[in-house]
N, C-alpha and C positions, 0 to 999 in steps of 0.2 A: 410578550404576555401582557404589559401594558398598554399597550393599544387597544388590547379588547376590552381596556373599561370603557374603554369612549365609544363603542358599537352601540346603537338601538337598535331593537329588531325592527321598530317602526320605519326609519331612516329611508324612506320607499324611494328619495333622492337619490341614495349611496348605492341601496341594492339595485335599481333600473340603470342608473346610469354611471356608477363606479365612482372611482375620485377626482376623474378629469373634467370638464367643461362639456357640456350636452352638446356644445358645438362639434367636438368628436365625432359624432354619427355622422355629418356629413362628413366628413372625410377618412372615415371610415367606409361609406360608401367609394370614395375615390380609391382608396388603398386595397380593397376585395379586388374591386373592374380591373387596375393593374397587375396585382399580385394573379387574377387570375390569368390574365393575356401573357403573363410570364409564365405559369404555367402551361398552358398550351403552346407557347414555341419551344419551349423546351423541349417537351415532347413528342413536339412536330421533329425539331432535329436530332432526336434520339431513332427516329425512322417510324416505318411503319407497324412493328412489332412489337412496339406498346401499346396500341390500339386490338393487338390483335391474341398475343399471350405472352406472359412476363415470364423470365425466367429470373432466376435467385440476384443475378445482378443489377437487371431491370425493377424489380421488385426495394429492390434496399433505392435504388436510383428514387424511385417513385416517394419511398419516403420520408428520404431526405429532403427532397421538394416540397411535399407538406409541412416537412418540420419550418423548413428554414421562411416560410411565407405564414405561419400559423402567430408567431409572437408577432412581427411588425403589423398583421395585421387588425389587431385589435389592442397594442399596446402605443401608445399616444408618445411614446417617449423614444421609441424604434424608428431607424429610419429605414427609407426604401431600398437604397442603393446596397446594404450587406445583404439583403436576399437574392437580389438582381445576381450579385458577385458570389456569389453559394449557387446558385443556378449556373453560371456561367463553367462554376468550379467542377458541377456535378454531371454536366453536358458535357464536359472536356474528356471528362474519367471514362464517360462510356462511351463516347465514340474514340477512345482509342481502344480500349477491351474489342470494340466490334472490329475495329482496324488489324491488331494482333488477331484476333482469334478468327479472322477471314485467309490471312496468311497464313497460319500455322495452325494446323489442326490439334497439334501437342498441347498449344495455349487453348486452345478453345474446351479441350477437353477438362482441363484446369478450370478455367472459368464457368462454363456451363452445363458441364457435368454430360454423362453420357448415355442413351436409351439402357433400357433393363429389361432382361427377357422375364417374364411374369409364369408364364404357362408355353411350351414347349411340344407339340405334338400330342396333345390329350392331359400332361403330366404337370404338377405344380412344382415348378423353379422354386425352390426352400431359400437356396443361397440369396437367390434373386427378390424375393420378400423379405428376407432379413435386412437386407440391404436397403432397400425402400423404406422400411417396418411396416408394409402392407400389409393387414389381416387376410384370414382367407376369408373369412366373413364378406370381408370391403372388397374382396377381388369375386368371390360368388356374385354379389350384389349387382356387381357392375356390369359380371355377365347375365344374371340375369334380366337385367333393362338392355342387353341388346336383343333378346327373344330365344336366346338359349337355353337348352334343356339340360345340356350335359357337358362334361368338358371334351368330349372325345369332339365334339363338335368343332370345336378350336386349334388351329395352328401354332397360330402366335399370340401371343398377350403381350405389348411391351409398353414398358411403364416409360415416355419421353422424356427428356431433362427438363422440358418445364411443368414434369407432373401431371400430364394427360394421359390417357390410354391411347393404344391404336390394336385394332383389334383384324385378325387375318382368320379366316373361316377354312376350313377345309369344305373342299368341295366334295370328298367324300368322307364323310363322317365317321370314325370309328367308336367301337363302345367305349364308354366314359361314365367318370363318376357322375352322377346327377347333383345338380345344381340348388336343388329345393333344401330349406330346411328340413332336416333330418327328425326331427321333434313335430313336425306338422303332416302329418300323413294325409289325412282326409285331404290338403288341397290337392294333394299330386295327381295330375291324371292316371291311367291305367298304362302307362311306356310297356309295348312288347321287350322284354328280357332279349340277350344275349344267348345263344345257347352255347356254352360250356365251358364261358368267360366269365372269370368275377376282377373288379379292381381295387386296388387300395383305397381304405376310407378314407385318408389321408391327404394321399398325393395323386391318385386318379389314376397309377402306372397297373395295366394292367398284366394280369397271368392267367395261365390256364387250370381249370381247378384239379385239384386233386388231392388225395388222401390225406395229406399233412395240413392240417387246416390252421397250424401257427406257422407256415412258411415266412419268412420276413420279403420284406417289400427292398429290392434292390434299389430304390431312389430315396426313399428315405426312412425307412431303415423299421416302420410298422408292421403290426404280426393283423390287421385288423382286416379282413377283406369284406367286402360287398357285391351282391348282383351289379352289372354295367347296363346302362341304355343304348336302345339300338340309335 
């Protein structure tokens, strides 16, 4: 707390250039150029799947790397060679994780965790978003930006280990919950109906209508039903 007697806000010295010698910036210039060339081998020999999608291991890898090159390089008092040797440290960890987990699928399962079915044949996987914590909000959405209308349209939904979708269509569409916000009617086109099909508002699993209009939904467990899209 005694040091900030001696701060001026004016100090335009202190605040541009800190407490070290202006001569810093040049070599600070030197210490970005390397620190970055350390970063890109690094990454070069963590392979080509950091260029391409990270998953939970790759990701923590990534930024450790930032951390361990973020002080020496604007801290005049750091040297170069513990980031090199933290680099050297953090490239070791993950080419053996990829080493184990090429071998052994057990391990790999452990480390990278493993696909999740989202949407099943028309129907929404509950277990399978719990698991994620996917909304179905977030999961509607997603079908909706692939040109979907309804979920009967869909196969498979699975959510990848590093957090991607991959999306499997059926080639023959069955009726399905509809995909639109439920609250926004005027956008929905005019969909011909199902004749004598309604599905859970729910989870999309369809039945056949009839008299009992609180039947419960066998996939998860809602009394709520709707018309299906053809």
């Amino acid at each position: 707390m005694q040091q900030l007697e001696y701060l001026q806000i004016d100090d335009w010295l202190r605040i541009f250039f800190g407490t070290t010698s202006p001569n810093f910036l040049i070599e600070a210039v030197f210490r970005s150029f390397f620190l970055y060339l350390v970063l890109i081998v690094s990454m070069r020999l963590m392979g080509k799947r950091m260029s391409n999608q990270l998953s939970r291991n790759e990701m923590a890898a990534m930024v450790s790397l930032a951390a361990a090159v973020g002080v020496p390089m604007l801290d005049a008092h750091r040297g170069l060679l513990a980031s090199v040797a933290i680099a050297v440290v953090i490239v070791g960890i993950q080419q053996l994780i990829a080493y184990f987990a090429f071998r052994n699928e057990q391990f790999e399962k452990i480390t990278q965790d493993t696909p999740t079915i989202l949407v099943k044949n028309g129907v929404l996987q509950y277990p399978g978003l719990q698991e994620t914590l996917v909304t179905r909000e977030r999961l509607f959405a997603q079908l909706r930006s692939s040109s979907l209308e309804h979920l009967g349209q869909v196969k498979r939904l699975i959510m990848e280990a590093n957090g991607k979708f991959t999306l499997i269509e059926e080639e023959k569409p069955r009726p399905g919950l509809p995909l639109h916000p439920m609250w926004d009617s005027k956008f929905v086109p005019q969909y011909s109906k199902t004749s004598g099909q309604s599905v859970c508002r729910k989870c999309g699993n369809a039945k056949q209508k009839s008299e009992e209009q609180d039947e419960t939904c066998t996939n998860c467990g809602n009394q709520n039903w709707v018309g299906s899209l053809a």
